[in-house]
C-alpha positions, 0 to 999 in steps of 0.5 A: 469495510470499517473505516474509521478515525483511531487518532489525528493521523491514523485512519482504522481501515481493516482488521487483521483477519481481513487481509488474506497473506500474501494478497492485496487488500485496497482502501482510498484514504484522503483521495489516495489509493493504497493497498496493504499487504499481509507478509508473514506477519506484517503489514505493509501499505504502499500507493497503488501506483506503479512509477513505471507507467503510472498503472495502478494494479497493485491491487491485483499483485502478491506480495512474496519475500517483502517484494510485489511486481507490477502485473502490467510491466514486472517492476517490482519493489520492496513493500516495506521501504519502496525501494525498486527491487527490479526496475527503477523509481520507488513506491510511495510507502504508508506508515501501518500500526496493528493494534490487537486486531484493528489495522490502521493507515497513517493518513497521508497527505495527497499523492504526488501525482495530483500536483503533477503538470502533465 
């Protein structure tokens, strides 16, 4: 995987060809977990971490209609805006930019689980 700075706030991480439709492609960018999804013809990145039970399995999912399902529970939520289609909470959802064939990740700030009191 060629991971590399495109600019202050992009990470390139994949090229096009490289993510299969509908399956799931995983990156650790700044300490986050994420998956991008191949849906017709965007991309989508959500965080690898159902809010459910906090499973990160994601990773083993397939994005169908712009919706992915948890594989340990059945939640499931729109890849492009977080929002749970069947269950409840949201995704955390990364901004993707595709330019020609490289596909680069918004780098985000650490997962809201980290600064979590347990």
């Amino acid at each position: 995987m060629d991971v590399r700075p495109v600019t202050r706030d992009f990470v390139r991480v994949f090229g096009v060809g490289e993510i299969d439709e509908w399956r799931a492609r995983r990156v650790t960018l700044n300490g986050v977990d994420i998956v991008l999804f191949r849906c017709g013809d965007a991309i989508a990145a959500i965080e690898n971490l159902c809010p459910h039970q906090r499973f990160s399995r994601f990773h083993d999912a397939v994005c169908r209609d712009r919706t992915v399902r948890c594989p340990m529970h059945g939640w499931s939520f729109d890849v492009h805006t977080g929002a749970a289609v069947e269950g409840g909470g949201s995704v955390r959802v990364f901004e993707v930019r595709i330019d020609g064939a490289d596909v680069s990740v918004r780098v985000p700030g650490p997962s809201a689980v980290d600064s979590m009191t347990w």
